[in-house]
C-alpha positions in Angstrom: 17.6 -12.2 2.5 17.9 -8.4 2.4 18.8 -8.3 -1.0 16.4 -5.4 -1.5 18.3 -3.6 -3.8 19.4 -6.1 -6.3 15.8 -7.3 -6.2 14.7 -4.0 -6.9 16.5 -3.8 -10.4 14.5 -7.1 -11.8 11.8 -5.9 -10.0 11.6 -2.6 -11.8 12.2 -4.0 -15.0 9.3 -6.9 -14.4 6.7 -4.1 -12.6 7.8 -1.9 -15.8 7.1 -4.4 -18.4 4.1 -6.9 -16.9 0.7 -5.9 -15.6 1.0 -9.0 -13.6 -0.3 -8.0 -10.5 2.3 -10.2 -8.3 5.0 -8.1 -9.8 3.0 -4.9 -8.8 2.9 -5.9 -5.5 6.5 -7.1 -5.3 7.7 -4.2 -6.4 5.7 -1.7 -4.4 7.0 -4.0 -1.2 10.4 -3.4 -2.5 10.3 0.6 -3.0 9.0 0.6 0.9 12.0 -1.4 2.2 14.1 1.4 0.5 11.9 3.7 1.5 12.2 4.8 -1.6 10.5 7.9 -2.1 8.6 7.1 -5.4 6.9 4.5 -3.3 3.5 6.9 -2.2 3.7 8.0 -6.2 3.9 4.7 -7.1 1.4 3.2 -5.3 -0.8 6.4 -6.4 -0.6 6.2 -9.7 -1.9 2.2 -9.5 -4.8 3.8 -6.7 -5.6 5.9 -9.6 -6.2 3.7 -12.2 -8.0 0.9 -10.2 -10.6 4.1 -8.8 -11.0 4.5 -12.2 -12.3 0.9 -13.0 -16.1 0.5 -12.6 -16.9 -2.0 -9.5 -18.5 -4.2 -11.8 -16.0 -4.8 -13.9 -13.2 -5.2 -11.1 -11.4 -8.7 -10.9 -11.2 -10.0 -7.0 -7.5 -10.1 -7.5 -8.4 -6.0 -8.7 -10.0 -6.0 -5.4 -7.3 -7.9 -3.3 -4.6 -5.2 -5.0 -6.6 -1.7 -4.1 -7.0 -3.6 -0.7 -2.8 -4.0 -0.8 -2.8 -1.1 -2.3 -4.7 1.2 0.3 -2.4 -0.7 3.4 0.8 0.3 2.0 -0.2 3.4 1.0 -1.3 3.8 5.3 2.1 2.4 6.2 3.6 4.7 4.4 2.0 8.0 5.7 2.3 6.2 9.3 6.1 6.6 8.8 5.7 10.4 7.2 3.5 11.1 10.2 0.4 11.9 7.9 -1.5 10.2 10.5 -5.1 12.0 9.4 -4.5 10.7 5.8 -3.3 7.0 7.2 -6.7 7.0 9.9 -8.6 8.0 6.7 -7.2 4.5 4.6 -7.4 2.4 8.1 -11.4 2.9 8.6 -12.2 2.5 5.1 -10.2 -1.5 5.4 -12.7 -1.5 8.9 -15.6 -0.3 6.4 -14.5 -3.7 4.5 -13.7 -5.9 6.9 -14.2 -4.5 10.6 -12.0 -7.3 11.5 -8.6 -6.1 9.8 -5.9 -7.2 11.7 -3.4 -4.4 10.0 -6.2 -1.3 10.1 -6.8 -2.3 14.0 -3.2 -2.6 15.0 -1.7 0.1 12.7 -5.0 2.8 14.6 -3.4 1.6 18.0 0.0 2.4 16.7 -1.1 5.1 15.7 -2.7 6.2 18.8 0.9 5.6 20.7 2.4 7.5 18.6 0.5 11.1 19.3 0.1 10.4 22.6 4.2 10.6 22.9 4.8 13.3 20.5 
């Protein structure tokens, strides 16, 4: 609906006040639409404190979120033209899953991109 920024407002509140993963992501997605500029610190901070969790005592939604986490983060340095940093976060998704639609598309867009800079 494009309502982005009355979203945003619950959204804060709900990302604020509940650990709830869905809200996490919800939020972050909103941030990005604004392109906010809290959305890299954001999605950081939540990087962070999931690299901090052993691996065997990450949830798979734990693992579903860094995955989320890790493709936002690469479309955002796409659009700052941090391309080294976003090629970085694309191969590690190919490390997980050499099929990822988003890491294979998003290295070919980045490819375009240089070759018309």
């Amino acid at each position: 609906l494009g309502l982005f920024d009355k979203g945003f407002k619950y959204l804060e509140f709900s990302a604020n006040n509940s650990p709830a993963i869905h809200y996490q992501s919800e939020y972050i997605n909103c941030l990005i639409a604004l392109r906010d500029i809290r959305s890299l610190s954001v999605i950081g901070g939540h990087l962070e404190m999931l690299t901090k969790t052993k691996d065997d005592e990450k949830t798979e939604n734990d693992r579903a979120f860094l995955l989320f986490l890790i493709r936002r983060r690469c479309y955002c340095l796409i659009e700052l033209k941090e391309f080294d940093q976003a090629i970085e976060g694309l191969n590690y998704l190919l490390s997980v899953d050499p099929n990822n639609q988003f890491a294979i598309q998003e290295l070919e867009y980045i490819e375009e991109l240089k070759k018309n800079q």
